[in-house]
C-alpha positions as semicolon CSV with decimal commas, in nm:
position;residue;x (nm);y (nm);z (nm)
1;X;12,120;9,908;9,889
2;X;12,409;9,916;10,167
3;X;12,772;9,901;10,042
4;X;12,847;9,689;10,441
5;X;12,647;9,400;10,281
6;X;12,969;9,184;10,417
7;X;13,086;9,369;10,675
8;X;12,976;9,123;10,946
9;X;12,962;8,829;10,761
10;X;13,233;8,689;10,995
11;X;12,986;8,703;11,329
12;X;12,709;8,527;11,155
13;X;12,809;8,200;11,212
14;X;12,954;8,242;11,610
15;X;12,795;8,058;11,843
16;X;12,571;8,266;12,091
17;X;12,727;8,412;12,360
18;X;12,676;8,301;12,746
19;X;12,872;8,470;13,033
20;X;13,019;8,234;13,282
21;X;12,944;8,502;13,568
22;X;12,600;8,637;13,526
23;X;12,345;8,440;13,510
24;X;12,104;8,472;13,216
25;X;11,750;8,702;13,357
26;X;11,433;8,537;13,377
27;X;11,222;8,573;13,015
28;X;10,992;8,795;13,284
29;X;11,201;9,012;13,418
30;X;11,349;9,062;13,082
31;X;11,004;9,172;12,920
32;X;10,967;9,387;13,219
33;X;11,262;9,610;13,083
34;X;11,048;9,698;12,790
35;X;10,673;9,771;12,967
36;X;10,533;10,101;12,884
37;X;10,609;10,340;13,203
38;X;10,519;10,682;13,309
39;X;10,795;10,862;13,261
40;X;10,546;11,179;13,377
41;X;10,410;11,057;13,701
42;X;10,114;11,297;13,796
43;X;10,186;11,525;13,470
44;X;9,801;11,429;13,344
45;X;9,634;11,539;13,724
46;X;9,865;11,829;13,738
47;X;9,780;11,965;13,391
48;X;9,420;11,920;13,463
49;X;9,428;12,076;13,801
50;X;9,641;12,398;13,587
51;X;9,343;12,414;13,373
52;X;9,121;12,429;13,624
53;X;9,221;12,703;13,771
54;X;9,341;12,904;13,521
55;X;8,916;12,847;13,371
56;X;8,831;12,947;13,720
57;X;9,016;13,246;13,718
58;X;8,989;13,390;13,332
59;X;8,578;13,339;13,377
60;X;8,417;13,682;13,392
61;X;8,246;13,749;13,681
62;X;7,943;13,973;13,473
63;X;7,850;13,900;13,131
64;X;8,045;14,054;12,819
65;X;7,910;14,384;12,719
66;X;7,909;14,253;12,354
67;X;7,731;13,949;12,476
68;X;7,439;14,146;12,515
């Protein structure tokens, strides 16, 4: 297992720490911090649009001569 089994064992029984000069956040605005984001905004349009036009322009114009 670990060998720092003990190493903390002096913090376990502290009391929980509140600051005197910031007030504790709001459950909500805490859970905020955590909500899925995207960090991409756009990425999934733009990569679209990119395939798009890079279909548009690798589509022959006349059919494959081994295609017939």
């Amino acid at each position: 297992m670990n060998d720092d089994s003990g190493k903390y064992d002096d913090m376990l029984d502290l009391p929980h720490h509140v600051s005197k000069r910031h007030p504790q956040m709001p459950m909500r605005k805490r859970a905020a911090q955590f909500a899925p984001f995207a960090a991409l905004t756009g990425y999934s349009e733009a990569i679209r649009e990119a395939e798009k036009q890079a279909q548009a322009q690798f589509t022959p114009s006349c059919p494959h001569p081994e295609d017939s």
